[in-house]
C-alpha positions as CSV (number, residue, x, y, z in Angstrom):
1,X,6.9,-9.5,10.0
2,X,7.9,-8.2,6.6
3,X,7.7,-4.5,5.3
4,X,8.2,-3.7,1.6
5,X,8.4,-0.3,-0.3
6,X,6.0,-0.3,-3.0
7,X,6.4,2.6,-5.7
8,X,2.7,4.3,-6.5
9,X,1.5,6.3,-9.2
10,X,-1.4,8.5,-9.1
11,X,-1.4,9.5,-5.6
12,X,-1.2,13.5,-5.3
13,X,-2.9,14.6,-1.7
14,X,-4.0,14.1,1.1
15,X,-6.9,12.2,0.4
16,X,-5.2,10.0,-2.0
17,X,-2.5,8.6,1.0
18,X,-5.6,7.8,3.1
19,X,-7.0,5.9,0.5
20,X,-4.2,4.0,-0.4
21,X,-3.2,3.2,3.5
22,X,-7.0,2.7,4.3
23,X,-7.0,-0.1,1.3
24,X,-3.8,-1.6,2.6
25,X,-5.0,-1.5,6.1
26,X,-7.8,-3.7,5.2
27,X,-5.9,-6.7,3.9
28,X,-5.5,-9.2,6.2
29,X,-2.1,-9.3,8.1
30,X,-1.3,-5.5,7.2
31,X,-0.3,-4.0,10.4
32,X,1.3,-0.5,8.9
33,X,0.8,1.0,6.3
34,X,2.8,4.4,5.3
35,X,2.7,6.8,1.9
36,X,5.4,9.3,1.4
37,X,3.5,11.0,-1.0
38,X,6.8,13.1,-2.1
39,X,8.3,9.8,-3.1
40,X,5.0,8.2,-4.4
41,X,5.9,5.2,-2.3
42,X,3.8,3.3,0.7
43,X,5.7,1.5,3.0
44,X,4.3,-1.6,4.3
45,X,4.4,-4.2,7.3
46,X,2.5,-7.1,7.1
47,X,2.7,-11.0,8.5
48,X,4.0,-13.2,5.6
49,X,2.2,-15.5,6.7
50,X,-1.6,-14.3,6.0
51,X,-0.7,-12.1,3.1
52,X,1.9,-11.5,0.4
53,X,2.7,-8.4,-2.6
54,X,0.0,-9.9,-4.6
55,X,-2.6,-8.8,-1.9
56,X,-1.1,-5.9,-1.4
57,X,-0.6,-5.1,-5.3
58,X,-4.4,-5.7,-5.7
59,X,-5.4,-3.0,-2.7
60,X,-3.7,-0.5,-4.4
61,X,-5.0,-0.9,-7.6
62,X,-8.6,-1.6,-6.6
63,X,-8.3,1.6,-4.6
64,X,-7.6,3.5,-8.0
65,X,-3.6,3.2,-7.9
66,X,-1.2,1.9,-10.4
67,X,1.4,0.0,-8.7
68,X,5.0,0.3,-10.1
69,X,6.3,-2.9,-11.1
């Protein structure tokens, strides 16, 4: 298992971190996945095998979030 911070922009509330761990919860090989809204970060764990940041990247930002690169 891997976990990676990934910075977030856009996320304000409380509906925003469900959105954003409900997005990254749906890729394949996600097993956590935690926003610190404060921080505008999410913390994930996923199985480098099945999945990778470019996966990940795309939840986010099909869910409405810029990823900070």
């Amino acid at each position: 298992m891997a976990q990676v911070v990934i910075n977030v922009e856009g996320m304000s509330c409380g509906h925003c971190k469900m959105a954003v761990e409900k997005a990254l919860k749906q890729v394949g090989g996600v097993t956590e996945a935690v926003v610190d809204l404060a921080a505008k970060q999410v913390t994930v764990t996923y199985d480098e095998n099945q999945t990778g940041l470019a996966a990940l990247h795309a939840a986010i930002e099909e869910a409405g979030y810029d990823v900070v690169k």
